[in-house]
C-alpha positions as a printed Julia matrix, in Angstrom:
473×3 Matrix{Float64}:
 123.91  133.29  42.02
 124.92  131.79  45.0
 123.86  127.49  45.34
 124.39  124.69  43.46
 126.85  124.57  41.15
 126.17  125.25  37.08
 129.09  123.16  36.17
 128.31  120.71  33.22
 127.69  117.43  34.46
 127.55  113.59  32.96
 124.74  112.96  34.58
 120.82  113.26  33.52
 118.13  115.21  34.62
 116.91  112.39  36.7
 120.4   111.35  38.69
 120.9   112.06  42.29
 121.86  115.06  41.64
 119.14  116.96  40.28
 116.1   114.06  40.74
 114.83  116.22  43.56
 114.6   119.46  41.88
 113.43  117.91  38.81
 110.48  116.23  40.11
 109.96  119.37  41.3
 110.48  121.27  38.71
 108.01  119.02  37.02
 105.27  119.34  39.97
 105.21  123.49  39.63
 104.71  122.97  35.72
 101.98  120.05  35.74
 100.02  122.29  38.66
  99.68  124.92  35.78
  98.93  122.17  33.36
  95.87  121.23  35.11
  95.1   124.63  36.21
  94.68  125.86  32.22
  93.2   122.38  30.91
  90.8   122.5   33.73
  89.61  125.46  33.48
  89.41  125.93  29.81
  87.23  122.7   29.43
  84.7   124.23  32.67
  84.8   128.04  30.98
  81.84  127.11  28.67
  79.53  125.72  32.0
  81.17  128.61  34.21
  79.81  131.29  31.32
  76.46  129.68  30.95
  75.42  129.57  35.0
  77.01  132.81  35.56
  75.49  134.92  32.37
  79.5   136.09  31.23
  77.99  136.96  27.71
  80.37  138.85  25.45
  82.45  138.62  28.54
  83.61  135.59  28.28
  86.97  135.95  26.61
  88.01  138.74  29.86
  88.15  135.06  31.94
  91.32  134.34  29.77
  92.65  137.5   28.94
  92.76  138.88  32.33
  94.97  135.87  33.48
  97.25  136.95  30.86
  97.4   140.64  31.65
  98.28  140.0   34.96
 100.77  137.16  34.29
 102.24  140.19  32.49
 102.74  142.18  35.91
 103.93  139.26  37.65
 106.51  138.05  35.07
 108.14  141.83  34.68
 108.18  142.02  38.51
 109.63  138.74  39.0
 112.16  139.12  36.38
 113.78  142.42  37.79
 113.26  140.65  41.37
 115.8   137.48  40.47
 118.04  139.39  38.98
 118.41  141.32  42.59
 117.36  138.73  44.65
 117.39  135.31  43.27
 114.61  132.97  42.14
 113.41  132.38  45.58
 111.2   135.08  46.56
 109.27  135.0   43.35
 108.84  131.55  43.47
 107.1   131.96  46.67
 105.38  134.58  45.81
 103.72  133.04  42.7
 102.74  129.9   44.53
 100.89  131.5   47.74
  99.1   134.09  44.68
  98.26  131.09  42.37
  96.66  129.21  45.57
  94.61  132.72  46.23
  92.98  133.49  42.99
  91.59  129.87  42.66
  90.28  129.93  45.95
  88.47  132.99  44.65
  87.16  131.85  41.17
  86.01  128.8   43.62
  83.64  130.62  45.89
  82.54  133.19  43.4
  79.07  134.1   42.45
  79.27  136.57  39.41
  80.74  135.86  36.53
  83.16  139.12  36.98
  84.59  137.62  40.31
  85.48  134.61  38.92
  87.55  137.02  36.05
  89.29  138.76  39.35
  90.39  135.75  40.64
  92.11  134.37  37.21
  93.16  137.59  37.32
  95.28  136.67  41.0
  95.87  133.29  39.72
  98.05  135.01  36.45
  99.76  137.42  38.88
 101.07  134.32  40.57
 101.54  132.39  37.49
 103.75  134.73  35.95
 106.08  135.2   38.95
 106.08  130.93  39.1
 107.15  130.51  35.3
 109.86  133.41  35.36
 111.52  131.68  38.64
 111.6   128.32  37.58
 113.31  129.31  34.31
 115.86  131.17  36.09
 116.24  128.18  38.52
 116.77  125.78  35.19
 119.45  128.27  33.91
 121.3   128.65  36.86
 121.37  124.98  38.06
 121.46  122.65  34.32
 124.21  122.69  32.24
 123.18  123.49  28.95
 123.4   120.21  27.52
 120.58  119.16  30.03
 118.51  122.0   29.49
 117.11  121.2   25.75
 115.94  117.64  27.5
 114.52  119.54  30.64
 112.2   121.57  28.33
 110.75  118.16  26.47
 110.3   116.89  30.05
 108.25  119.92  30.69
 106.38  119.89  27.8
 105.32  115.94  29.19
 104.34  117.32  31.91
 101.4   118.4   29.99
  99.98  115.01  28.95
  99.15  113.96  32.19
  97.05  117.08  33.04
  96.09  117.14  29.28
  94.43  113.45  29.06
  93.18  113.66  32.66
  92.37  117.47  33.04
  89.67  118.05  30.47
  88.11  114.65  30.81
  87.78  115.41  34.77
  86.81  118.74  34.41
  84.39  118.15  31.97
  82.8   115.47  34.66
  82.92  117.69  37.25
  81.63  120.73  35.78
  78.68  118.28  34.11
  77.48  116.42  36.89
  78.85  118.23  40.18
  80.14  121.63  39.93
  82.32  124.11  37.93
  83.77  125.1   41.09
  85.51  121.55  41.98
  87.27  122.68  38.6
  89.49  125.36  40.91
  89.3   123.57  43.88
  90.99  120.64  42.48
  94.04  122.86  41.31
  94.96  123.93  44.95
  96.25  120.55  46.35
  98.79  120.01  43.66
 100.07  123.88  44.18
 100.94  122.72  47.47
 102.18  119.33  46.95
 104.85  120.88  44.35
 105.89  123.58  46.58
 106.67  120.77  49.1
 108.64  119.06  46.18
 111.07  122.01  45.2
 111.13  124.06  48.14
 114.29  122.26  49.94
 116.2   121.91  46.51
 115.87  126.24  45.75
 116.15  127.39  49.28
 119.73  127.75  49.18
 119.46  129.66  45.89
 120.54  133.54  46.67
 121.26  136.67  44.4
 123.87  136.69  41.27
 127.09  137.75  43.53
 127.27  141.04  41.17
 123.88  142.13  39.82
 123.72  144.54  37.08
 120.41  145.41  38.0
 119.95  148.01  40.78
 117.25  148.43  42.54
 116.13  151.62  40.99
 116.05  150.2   37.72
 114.12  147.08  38.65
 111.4   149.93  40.44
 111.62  151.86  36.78
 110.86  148.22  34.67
 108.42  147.49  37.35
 106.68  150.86  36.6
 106.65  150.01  32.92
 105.4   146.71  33.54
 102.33  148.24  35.79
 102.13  150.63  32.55
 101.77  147.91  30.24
  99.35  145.38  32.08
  97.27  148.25  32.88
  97.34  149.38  29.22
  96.36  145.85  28.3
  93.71  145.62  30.46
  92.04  148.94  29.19
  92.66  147.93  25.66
  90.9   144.41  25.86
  87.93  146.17  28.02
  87.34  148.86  25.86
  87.49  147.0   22.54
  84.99  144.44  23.98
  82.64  146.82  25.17
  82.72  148.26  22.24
  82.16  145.34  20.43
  79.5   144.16  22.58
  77.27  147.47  21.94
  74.88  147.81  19.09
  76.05  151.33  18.3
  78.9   151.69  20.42
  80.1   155.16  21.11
  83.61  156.61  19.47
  85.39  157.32  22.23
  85.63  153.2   23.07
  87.78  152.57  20.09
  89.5   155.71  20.69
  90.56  154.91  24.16
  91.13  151.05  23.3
  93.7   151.94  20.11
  95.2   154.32  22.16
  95.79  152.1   25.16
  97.33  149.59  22.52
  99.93  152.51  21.84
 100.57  153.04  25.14
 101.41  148.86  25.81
 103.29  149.33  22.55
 105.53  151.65  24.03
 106.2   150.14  27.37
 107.01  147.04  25.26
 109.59  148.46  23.53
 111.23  149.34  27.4
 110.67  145.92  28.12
 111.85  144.07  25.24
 115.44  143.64  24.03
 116.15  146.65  21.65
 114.94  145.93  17.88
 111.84  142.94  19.13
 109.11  144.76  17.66
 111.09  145.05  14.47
 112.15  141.75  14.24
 115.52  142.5   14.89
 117.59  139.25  14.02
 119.05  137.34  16.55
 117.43  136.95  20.03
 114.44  139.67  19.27
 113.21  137.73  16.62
 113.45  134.59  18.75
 111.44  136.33  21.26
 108.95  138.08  19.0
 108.17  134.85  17.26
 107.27  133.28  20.91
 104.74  135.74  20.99
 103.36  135.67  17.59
 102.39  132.19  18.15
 101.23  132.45  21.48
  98.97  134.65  19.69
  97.23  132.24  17.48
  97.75  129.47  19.44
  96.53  130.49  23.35
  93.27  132.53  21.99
  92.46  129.18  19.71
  92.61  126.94  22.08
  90.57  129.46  24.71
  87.56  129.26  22.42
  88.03  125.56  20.79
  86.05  124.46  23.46
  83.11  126.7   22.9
  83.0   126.18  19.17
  82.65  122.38  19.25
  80.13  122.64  21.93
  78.34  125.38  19.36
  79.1   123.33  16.15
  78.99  119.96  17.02
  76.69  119.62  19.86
  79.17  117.37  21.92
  78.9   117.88  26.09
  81.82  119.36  27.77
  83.86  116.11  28.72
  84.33  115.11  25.04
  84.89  118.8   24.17
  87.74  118.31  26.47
  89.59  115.45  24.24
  90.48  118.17  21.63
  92.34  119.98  23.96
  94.26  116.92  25.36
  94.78  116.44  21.62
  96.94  119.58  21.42
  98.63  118.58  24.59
 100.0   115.66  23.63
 100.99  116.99  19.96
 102.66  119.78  22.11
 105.02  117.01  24.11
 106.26  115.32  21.18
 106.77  118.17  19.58
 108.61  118.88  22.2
 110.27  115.53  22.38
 111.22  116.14  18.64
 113.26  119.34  19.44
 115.37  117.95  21.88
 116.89  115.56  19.36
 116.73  118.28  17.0
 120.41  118.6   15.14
 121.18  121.63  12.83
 120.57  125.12  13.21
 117.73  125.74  15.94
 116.0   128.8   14.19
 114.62  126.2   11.6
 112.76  124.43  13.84
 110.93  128.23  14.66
 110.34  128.49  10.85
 108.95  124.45  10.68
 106.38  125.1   13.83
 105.32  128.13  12.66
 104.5   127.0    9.43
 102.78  123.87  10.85
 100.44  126.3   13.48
  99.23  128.4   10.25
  98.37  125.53   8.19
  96.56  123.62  11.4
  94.69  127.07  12.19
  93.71  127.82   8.81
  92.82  124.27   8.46
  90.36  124.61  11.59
  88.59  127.59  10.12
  87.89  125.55   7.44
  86.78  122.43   8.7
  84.5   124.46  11.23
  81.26  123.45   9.93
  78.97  120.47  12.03
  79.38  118.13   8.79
  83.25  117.66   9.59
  83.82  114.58  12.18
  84.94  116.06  14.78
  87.76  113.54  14.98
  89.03  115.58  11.85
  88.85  119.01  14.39
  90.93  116.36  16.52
  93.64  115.48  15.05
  93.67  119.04  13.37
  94.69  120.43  16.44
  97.15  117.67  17.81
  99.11  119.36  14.55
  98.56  122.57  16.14
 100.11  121.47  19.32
 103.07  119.55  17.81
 103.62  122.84  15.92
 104.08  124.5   19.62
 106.11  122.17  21.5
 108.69  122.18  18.2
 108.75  126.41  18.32
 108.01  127.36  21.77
 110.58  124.8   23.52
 113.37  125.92  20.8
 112.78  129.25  22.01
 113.49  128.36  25.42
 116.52  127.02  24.79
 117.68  129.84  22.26
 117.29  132.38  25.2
 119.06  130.55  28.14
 121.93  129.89  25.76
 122.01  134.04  25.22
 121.87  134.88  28.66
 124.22  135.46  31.52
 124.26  134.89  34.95
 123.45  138.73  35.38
 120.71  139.0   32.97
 118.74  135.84  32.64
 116.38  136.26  34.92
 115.07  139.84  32.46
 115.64  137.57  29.2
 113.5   134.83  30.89
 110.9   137.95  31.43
 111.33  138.96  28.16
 110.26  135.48  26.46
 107.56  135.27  28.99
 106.36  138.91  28.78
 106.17  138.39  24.22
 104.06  134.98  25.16
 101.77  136.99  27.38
 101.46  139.99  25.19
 101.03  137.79  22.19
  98.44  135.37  23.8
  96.41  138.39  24.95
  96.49  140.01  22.01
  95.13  136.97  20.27
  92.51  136.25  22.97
  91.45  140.07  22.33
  91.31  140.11  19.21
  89.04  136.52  18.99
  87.0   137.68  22.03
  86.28  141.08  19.39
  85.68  139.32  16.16
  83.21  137.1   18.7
  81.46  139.56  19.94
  81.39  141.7   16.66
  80.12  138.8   15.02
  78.08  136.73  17.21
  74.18  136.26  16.21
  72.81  135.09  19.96
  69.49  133.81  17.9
  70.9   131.82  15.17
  72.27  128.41  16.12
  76.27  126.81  16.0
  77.59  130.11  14.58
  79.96  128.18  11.95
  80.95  131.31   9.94
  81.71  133.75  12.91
  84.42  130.27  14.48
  85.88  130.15  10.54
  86.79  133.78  10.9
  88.38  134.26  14.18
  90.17  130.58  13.08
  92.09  132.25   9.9
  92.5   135.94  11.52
  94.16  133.91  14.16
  96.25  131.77  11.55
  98.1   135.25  10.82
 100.07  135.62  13.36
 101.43  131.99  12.99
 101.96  133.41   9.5
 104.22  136.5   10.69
 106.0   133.69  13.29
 107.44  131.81  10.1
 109.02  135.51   9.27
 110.2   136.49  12.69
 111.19  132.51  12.95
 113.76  133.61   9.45
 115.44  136.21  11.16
 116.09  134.64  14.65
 118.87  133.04  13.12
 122.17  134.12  15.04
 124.3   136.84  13.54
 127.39  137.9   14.41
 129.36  141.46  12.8
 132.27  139.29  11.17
 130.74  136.03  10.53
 126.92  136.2    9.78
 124.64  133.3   10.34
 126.21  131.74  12.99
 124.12  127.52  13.24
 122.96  127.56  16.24
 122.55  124.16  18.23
 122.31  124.91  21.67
């Protein structure tokens, strides 16, 4: 790509010569931050006013599926075109669907307009990781990504509290409103540092094969979406008709195919090498992203605490999730244990949360349960990061980038389907703090952190001649 140079450089992430971008950078990622710890803390409130009933898990989901569309789009589209355009693209999209979840008045508006907000979401992430590729040496970029991850604490400790305030004693929709100012202020930030940022000076993606992946990625978000709707409305009815599990397992076939265009060859076979890295990102997005969606809920249920304190769980995980993060970067040795150590840490938090899910556990114990959970994350997810920038090219990063994002997606709305199911499969809308049906969906959940330590194994580098190759990018 044409711009700054890629050169490896002395200096830090904070010298003159990247501070701009970096703060940047920094600004597009905390604008998210706040956007998901926000929200997730006001969902609960948001549900109640608006009557989302077995609905509620659609809210996350749907930002998911169409993060999906946006990240496949923007990946073929900085390949051809550079980073820019998507960037753009994801901002003025992001700043839409929270205007819309804002002003809504039915529950299934305010899903449409998460809906927008993951579009733009997806297209954001996907640029800025082809941005960090193309401009950091790689010896910066294992530092950028603990940076990032600290760009969740501020968000994390302020977020929930705020939201929680807002949603308590003014209104669930300050909760979006709030978002759109620092959308704007980080576009400000990085806008004159990418600007000059064009298209790799030979692509090996044409056009027409950016249309085709674009295709498959409309095929799989729309397969998604049909999979997640069916299975909860068939979850949600008392004697729910055939045909709604029939159409949601085969719309799950459908988005399993379409993967397997999207993904590097051998991902959904745990392939060693960089599938495995990027199926394990998804496996624990899995557990992780459809925990964390109804955490909220079940210590409201359980425990009986109001939204703002509900809130401190989820900064918990944010802050485990940054030095986690932290940790990584200083990480020596072969990188693929470090997938193998998070994993293992997310199952034992999530099966640990099933179990300590009844109202006589302090919920200081739920706490610091899931501050595990988060340092688990930022130790996996971040190493994955770096695993697939090292693996990429000038020519391909920006569908690799896709790739990670697309398995994190996938896997996080599987999850979030799969939890919003069991919920509405199990639910009892009579009986009060529904312990057992939260210490299910907590240890279905806590396999697929299970399958990440496997897929974490075999993301070890391999080479024809040489096997295991240590890997310390």
């Amino acid at each position: 790509m044409s711009g700054p140079s890629a050169e490896p450089r002395p200096a830090g992430p904070l010298s003159p010569a990247y501070r701009a971008l970096t703060l940047g950078i920094l600004a597009i990622i905390t604008c998210s931050a706040f956007e998901a710890m926000a929200v997730t803390t006001a969902m609960p409130v948001v549900a109640v006013e608006l009557s989302a009933g077995a609905g509620y898990g659609l809210a996350f989901s749907m930002f998911l599926t169409a993060s999906l569309l946006g990240t496949v789009v923007a990946g073929s589209r900085c390949d051809v075109q550079g980073p820019v355009p998507s960037l753009a693209a994801g901002m003025a999209l992001m700043t839409a669907g929270l205007v819309v979840s804002a002003l809504a008045g039915e529950f299934w508006v305010v899903t449409a307009g998460r809906a927008v907000s993951g579009l733009g979401g997806g297209a954001m992430i996907v640029a800025v990781y082809v941005i960090i590729g193309e401009i950091y040496p790689s010896s910066l970029q294992p530092v950028l990504f603990g940076w990032l991850a600290a760009a969740w604490i501020l968000p994390s400790m302020v977020g929930p509290l705020a939201a929680g305030l807002l949603a308590q004693y003014v209104s669930w929709r300050w909760v979006f409103a709030a978002v759109i100012p620092i959308v704007l202020v980080a576009g400000l930030m990085v806008w004159p540092r990418v600007r000059g940022l064009g298209p790799p000076d030979n692509p090996a993606l044409d056009r027409a094969l950016g249309r085709r992946r674009a295709l498959w990625g409309s095929t799989l978000a729309a397969a998604v979406f049909v999979a997640q709707w069916a299975g909860n409305e068939a979850a949600d009815a008392p004697s729910a008709p055939a045909a709604l599990w029939i159409a949601a397992a085969a719309a799950a076939g459908t988005a399993g195919a379409a993967l397997g265009r999207l993904l590097p060859a051998g991902t959904l076979r745990l392939a060693r090498g960089l599938p495995s890295v990027i199926a394990t990102r998804g496996l624990l997005s899995a557990g992780f992203v459809a925990a964390e969606a109804f955490l909220p809920l079940m210590v409201l249920a359980t425990h009986g605490v109001d939204p703002a304190t509900a809130g401190l769980a989820l900064t918990a995980g944010a802050v485990g999730w940054a030095v986690g993060s932290f940790l990584q970067a200083r990480a020596a040795g072969r990188r693929h244990r470090l997938l193998v150590t998070g994993a293992s840490m997310l199952a034992a938090a999530m099966g640990g949360i099933g179990l300590l899910a009844s109202p006589s556990v302090p919920f200081g114990v739920i706490v610091a349960v899931w501050s595990l959970a988060g340092a688990a994350m930022g130790l996996a997810l971040s190493s994955t990061s770096v695993m697939v920038l090292a693996l990429s090219t000038s020519v391909d990063r920006g569908r690799n980038s896709a790739s990670l994002q697309i398995s994190d997606q996938v896997g996080a709305v599987a999850g979030t389907t799969v939890a919003g199911i069991l919920f509405a499969l199990l639910q009892d809308p009579a009986a009060s703090g529904q312990t057992g049906v939260f210490s299910v969906m907590w240890l279905v959940l806590a396999v697929f952190a299970c399958l990440g330590i496997l897929s974490g194994a075999r993301s070890a580098i391999v080479t024809p001649n040489t096997g295991k190759v240590p890997f310390t990018a």
